[in-house]
ROVEX-146744 format. One record per residue (C-alpha): residue in one letter; x, y, z. Coordinates in nm, 2 decimals, padded with zeros to 4 digits. Layout:
! residues N
 aa   east  north     up
  a      X      Y      Z
...
//
This chain:
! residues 66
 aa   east  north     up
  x -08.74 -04.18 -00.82
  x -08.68 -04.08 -01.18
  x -08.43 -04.23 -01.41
  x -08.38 -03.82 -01.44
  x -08.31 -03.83 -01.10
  x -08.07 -04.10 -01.07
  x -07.86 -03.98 -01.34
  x -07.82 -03.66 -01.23
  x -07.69 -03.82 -00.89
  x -07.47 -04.04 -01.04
  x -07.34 -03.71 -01.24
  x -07.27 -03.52 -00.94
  x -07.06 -03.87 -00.79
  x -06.86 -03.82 -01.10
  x -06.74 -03.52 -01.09
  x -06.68 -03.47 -00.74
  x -06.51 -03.82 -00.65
  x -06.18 -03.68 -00.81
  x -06.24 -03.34 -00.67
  x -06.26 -03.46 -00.32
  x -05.94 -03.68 -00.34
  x -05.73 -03.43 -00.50
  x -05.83 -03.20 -00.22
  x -05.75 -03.49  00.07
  x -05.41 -03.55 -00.11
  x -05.34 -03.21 -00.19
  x -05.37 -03.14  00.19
  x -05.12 -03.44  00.31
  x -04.85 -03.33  00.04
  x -04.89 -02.99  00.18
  x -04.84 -03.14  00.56
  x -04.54 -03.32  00.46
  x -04.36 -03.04  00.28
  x -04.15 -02.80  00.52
  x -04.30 -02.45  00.52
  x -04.03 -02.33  00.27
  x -04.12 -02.59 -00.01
  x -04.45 -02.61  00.03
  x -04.60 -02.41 -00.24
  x -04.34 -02.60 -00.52
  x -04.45 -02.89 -00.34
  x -04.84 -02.82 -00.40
  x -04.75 -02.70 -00.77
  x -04.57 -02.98 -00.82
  x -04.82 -03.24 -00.70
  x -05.13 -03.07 -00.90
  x -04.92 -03.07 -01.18
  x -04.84 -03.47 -01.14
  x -05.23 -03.51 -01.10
  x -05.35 -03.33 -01.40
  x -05.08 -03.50 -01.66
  x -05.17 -03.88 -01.46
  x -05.55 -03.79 -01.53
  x -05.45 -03.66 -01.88
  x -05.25 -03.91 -01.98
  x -05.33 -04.22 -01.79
  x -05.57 -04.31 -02.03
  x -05.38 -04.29 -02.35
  x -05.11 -04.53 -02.17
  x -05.34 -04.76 -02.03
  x -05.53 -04.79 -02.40
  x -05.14 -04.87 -02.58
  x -05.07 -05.11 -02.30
  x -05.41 -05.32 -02.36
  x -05.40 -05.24 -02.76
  x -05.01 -05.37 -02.79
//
């Protein structure tokens, strides 16, 4: 196989490893929700997801660079 090859796999893994587990988490947030709260619930959770992938980097650099 191709070195090509192999990094385009490895590519695809990438970016669809956090894909796939916000979809699985997204679906047992909605399940726990009652009917009524569920769409501020799913809001809510995306929302935690985006700024933890946004900003989980920057805090983790500060805490090993202090």
């Amino acid at each position: 196989m191709s070195p090509r090859k192999i990094s385009r796999r490895r590519s695809f893994r990438a970016r669809s490893s956090p894909t796939g587990s916000n979809a699985v988490l997204s679906v047992h947030a909605g399940r726990q929700a009652p009917a009524a709260q569920r769409p501020a619930a799913l809001g809510l959770f995306v929302l935690c997801y985006q700024l933890g992938g946004a900003l989980g980097p920057a805090l983790a650099t500060l805490l090993i660079l202090t």
